[in-house]
C-alpha positions, 0 to 999 in steps of 0.5 A, a space after each residue: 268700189 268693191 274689191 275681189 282678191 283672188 288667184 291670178 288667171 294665166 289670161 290675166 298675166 301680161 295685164 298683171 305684168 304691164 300694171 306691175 312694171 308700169 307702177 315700178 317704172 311711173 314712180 321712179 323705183 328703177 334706175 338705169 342700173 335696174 332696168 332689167 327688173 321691169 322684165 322680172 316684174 312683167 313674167 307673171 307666169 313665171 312668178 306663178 310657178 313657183 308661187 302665188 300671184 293674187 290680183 285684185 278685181 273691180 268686183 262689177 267688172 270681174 275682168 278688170 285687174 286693178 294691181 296684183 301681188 307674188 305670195 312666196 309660201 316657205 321653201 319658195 325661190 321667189 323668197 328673198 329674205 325669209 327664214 324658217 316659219 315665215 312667208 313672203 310677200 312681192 311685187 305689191 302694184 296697183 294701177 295708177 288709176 286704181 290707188 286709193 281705193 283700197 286694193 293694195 291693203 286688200 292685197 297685203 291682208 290677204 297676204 296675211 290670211 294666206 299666212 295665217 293659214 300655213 301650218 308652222 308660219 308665224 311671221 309674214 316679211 317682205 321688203 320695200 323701197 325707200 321711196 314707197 311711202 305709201 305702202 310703207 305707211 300701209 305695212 305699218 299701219 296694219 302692225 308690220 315692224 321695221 327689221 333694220 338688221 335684215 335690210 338687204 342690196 339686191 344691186 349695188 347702189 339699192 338698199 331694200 328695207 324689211 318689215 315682219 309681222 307676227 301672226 
């Protein structure tokens, strides 16, 4: 399958936001407590407003959104953790159908590309859940760090981990 990664079209939002709750709520990532968060991860056109959402696409079939994910430029309220000269990346999600195939690195390598491309970024963050194995496995195989004393609780009860990478 051959993988397109672009700006999400506002037709495409709520086909983004059910990919993205459904990935969050399929893997057990949201407990009762943060049932609420399945609203957040569904407003893509929110996420666009104060950001970049990019969506990967099955380039055969253009209109086929395989997952997405929330690119927070510095000075972004969607960053949660990063500081002066970092970008960040959220909601990484791929439909259950589409994994494995390549999107969500595709995703997070434009992440990085679009970091890259901002004057004064030199770091790319973001932060992850324990029980995300495979992303963690891929932030780490394309030379993200593990920054334990960034670590943060968004709720009680829910420790995010962070990771860093240097451009």
């Amino acid at each position: 399958m051959d993988i397109v990664i672009r700006a999400a079209l506002p037709t495409e939002y709520e086909q983004l936001g059910e990919i993205t709750a459904r990935a969050y709520l399929g893997d057990g990532l949201l407990g009762a407590d943060e049932a609420f968060y399945a609203d957040v991860l569904r407003d893509v056109a929110a996420r666009a407003a104060d950001g970049e959402v990019l969506v990967a696409v099955d380039e055969e079939d253009g209109e086929r959104v395989l997952g997405g994910v929330t690119f927070a430029p510095p000075g972004s309220p969607l960053a949660d953790i990063a500081g002066p000269g970092e970008a960040e990346f959220r909601m990484l999600a791929v439909s259950r159908a589409a994994r494995g195939r390549g999107a969500g690195e595709a995703l997070v390598r434009a992440c990085v590309a679009r970091a890259g491309e901002l004057e004064g970024v030199t770091h790319l963050v973001l932060s992850t859940q324990s029980g995300m194995i495979s992303a963690r496995r891929l932030y780490e195989r394309l030379g993200f760090v593990r920054t334990p004393e960034r670590d943060w609780a968004p709720v009680p009860g829910l420790t995010l981990l962070t990771y860093r990478l240097s451009l």
